[in-house]
N, C-alpha and C positions, 0 to 999 in steps of 0.2 A: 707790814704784810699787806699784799693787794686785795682790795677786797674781790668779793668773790659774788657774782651775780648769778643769779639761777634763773634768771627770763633775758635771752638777748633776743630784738625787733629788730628786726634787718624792713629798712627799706626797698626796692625793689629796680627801678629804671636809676642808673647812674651809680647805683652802691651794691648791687652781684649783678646786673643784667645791663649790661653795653646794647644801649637802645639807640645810639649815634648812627648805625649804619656805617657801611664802606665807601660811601660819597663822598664827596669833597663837600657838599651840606649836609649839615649836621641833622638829622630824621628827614631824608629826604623821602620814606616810604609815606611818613606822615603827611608832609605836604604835599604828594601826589595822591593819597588818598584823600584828602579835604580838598583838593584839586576837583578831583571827580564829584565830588560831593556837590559842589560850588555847578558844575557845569549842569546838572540836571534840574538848575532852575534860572541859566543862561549867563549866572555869573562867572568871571575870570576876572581874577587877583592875581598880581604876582606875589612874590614872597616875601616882601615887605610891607605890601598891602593885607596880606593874611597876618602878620605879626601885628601891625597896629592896628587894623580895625577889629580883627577878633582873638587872638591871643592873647593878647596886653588886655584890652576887657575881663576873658576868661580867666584869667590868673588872679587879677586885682579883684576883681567884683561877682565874680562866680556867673548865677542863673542872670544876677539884672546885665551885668555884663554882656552875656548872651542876648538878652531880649533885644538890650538898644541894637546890635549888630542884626537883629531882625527886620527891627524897624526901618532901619538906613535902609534895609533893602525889599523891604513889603514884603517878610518870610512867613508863611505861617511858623509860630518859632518851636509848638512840639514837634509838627513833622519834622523840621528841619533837623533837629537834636536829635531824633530817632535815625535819623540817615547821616549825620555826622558820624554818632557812638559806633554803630553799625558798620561803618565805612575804614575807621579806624580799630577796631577792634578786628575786625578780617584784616588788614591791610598787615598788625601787626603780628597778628598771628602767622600769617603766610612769611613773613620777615625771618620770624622765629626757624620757622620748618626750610625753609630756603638757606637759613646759614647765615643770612645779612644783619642778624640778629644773635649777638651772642651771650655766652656766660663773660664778666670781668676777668681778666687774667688773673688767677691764681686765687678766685673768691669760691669753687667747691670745694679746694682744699680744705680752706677755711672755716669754711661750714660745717665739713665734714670733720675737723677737729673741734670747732666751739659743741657741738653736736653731743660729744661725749660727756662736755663740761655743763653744760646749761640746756635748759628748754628752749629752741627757736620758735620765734614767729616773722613774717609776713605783716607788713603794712604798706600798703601800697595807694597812690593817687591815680594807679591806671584801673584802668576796667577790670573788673571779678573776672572777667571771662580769661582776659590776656594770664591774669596771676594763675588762673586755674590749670593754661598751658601751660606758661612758664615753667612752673616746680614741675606738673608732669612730663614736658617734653625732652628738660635735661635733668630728668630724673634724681631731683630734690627731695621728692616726699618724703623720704626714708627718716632725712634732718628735720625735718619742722614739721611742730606739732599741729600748727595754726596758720589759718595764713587768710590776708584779707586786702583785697581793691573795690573798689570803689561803685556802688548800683548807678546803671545811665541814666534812671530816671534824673530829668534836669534837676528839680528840687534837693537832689543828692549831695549839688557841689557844695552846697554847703557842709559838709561831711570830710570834707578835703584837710588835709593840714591848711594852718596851722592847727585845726581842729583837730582836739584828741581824743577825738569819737572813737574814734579805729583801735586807739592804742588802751582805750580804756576798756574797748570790749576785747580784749585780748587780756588782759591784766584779771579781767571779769572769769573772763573766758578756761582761766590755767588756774583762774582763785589764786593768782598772784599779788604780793603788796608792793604799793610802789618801790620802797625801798630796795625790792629784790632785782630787777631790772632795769635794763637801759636802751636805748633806742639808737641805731646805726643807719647816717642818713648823710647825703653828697647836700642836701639843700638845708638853708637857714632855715626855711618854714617847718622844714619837720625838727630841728634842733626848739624853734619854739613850741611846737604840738609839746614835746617833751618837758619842757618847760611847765605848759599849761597844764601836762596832766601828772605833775610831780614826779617824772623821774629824770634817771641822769643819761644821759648820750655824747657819743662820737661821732664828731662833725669830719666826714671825710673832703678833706680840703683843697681846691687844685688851683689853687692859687687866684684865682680871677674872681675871685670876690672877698670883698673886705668883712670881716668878721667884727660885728659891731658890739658892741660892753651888752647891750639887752637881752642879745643869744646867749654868749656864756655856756660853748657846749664843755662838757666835763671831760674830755678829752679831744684830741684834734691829731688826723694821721693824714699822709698822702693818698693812702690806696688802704684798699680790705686789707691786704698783708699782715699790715702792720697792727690789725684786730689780736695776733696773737702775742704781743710784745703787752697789751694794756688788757686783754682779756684770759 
């Protein structure tokens, strides 16, 4: 018999919300919005200048991350992170309501039948603001009980998966026990947040990355879809 979970966490960019955009680059709204961002203190990056000197930091190392890309370029680095968040949290919001931003193919169904089975939550590495669109712009709320991204203050990144800060104040949050729940995520870091904070998850998998022995998510599908075959 399958078991049967009563808390499912859906992650949010890449696992129900297609944040790729209609470009031939993949968040082109994101890097014309850090574009903009960049120029109102006379810098210009290209697009692979923007991945290695401040996304690769960001990802790896969080806020020190951020600082050193200050330094390299003598930023005051609150203001600067106050007009990043800022910058990308409008960008993507306008993404949203534009159309350029959509639901995953066939992931409100999904929802809408996990829905009936289990308590939903939200965990998300974007900004509170963007998740607080998202459910409400295509009209989510109705499925999920809870739902949580990310505060801009810089000190926050550390709050990020693999951290299961998020996932633990949700668990807190519904007075759920680990065992009850699973966590539904495109990225290895949130397969280990789950890890970290004792439950089990579904690594949704698109092939371009290798899935190493230390993740070990507890299921593995192509697409949301297939949430209703293992859930």
């Amino acid at each position: 018999m399958e078991k049967e979970y009563k808390l499912v966490i859906f992650d949010m960019d890449g696992t129900f919300l297609d944040s790729r955009g209609e470009g031939d680059i993949a968040h082109e709204w994101a890097y014309e919005a850090f574009r903009k961002t960049l120029s109102l203190y006379g810098i210009n990056l290209t697009i692979e200048e923007m991945n290695n000197l401040f996304l690769a930091p960001l990802h790896s190392d969080g806020e020190e991350g951020v600082r050193r890309f200050c330094d390299r370029f003598d930023l005051d680095c609150e203001d600067f992170w106050s007009r990043r968040e800022r910058g990308v949290i409008e960008a993507k919001i306008e993404a949203m309501r534009n159309g350029e931003i959509k639901l995953c193919k066939g992931s409100e169904a999904v929802i809408k039948y996990l829905s009936k089975k289990s308590y939903l939550a939200v965990v998300s590495d974007s900004q509170q603001e963007c998740v607080d669109y998202a459910v409400e712009h295509f009209n989510l709320k109705p499925y999920f009980k809870i739902w949580y991204g990310r505060r801009s203050e810089l000190e926050c990144l550390t709050n990020r998966k693999p951290n299961p800060f998020y996932i633990n104040k949700v668990l807190s949050g519904l007075s759920m026990s680990k065992r009850e729940a699973i966590l539904v995520d495109d990225s290895l870091v949130g397969v280990l947040a789950a890890k970290r904070a004792g439950i089990e998850s579904v690594f949704i998998y698109n092939g371009e990355r290798e899935v190493r022995d230390n993740y070990k998510p507890t299921f593995l599908v192509k697409d949301i879809g297939e949430l209703r075959r293992i859930l």
